[in-house]
N, C-alpha and C positions, 0 to 999 in steps of 0.2 A: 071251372076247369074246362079246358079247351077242348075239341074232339081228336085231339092228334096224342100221340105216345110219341116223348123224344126220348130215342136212344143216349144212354147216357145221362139223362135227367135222374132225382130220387123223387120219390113220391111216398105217402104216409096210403098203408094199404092197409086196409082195415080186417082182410080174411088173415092176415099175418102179425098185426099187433105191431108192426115194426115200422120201420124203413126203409125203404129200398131202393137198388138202384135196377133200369131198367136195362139191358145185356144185349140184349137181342130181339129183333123182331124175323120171325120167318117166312117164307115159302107159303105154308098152311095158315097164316094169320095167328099164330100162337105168339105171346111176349115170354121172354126166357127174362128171369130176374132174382137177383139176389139183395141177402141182409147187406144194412150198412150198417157197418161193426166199429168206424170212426170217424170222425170229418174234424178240418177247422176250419179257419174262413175262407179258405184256400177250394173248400170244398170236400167232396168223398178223398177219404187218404186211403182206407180199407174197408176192404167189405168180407164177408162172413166165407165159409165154403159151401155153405150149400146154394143148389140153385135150383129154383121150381119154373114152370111151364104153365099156363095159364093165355086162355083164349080171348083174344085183342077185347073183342065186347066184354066178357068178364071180366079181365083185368080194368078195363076202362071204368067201370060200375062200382071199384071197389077201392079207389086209389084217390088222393086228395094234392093235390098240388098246393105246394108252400104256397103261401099269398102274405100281403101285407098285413102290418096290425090294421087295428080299425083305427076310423079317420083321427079323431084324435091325440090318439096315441102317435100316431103318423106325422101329424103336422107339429105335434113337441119332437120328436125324433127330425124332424126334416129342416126346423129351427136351430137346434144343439148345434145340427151338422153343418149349416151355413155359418152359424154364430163357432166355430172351432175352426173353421176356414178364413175366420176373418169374410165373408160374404166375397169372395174372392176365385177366382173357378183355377184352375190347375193350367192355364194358357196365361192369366193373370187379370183378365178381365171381371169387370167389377159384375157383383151380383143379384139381384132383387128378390125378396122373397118367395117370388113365385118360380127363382129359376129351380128349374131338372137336379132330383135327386139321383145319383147312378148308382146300382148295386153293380159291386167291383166284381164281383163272382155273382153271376144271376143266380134267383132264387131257384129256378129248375134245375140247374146245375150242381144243386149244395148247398147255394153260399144262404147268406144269413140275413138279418134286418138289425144285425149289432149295428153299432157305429162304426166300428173298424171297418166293414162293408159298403160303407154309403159314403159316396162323395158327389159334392155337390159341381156343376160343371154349367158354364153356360151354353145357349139351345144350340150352339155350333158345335162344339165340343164333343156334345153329348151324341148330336146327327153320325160327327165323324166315329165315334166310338161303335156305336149303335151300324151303322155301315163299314164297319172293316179298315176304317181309314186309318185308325190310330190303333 
């Protein structure tokens, strides 16, 4: 897990048993955050009504950022998704198995490690993605 809190990211927090998504950061260094009560791959759809307060270092200590499966798992998931692509990137360029998997909704954000979330892009595509260009 990085040292940064992104506004707007969920995060698995373990003093709460939940989900959450992060709301606010303040003035005081306090993180403001609430339950996530829904998502789909799209990301947070709704989130709960309450919302607790909790001190940037505490909250940091106590939060787990989605990450990938393990390698494995990963590299059968990152094959399916070239092999349902036709090995083919979305500009139409041809694709080798080592090109860039992209999660369509990043994992900070919500989104998932389904296959509905992952598409495979080649290293240009993914630069301009990844840069704001597309």
């Amino acid at each position: 897990m990085s040292q940064h809190i992104r506004i707007g990211n969920t995060y698995w927090h373990r003093g709460e048993e939940t989900e959450v998504m992060v709301t606010h950061h303040d003035d005081h260094n306090e993180i403001w955050y609430r339950g996530v009560k829904s998502k789909d791959n799209g990301g947070v759809i709704s989130t709960t009504n309450w919302v607790r307060q909790q001190a940037y270092d505490t909250f940091l200590g106590a939060v787990q950022m989605r990450d990938y499966p393990d390698e494995d798992e990963w590299q059968r998931m990152r094959k399916a998704v070239l092999k349902r692509e036709d090995y083919t990137c979305t500009c139409g360029a041809e694709l080798e198995d080592n090109a860039p998997i992209h999660h369509i909704v990043p994992l900070g954000c919500g989104g998932t490690n389904t296959y509905r979330n992952l598409l495979p892009l080649c290293e240009s595509c993914h630069g301009k993605v990844h840069g704001g260009h597309i």
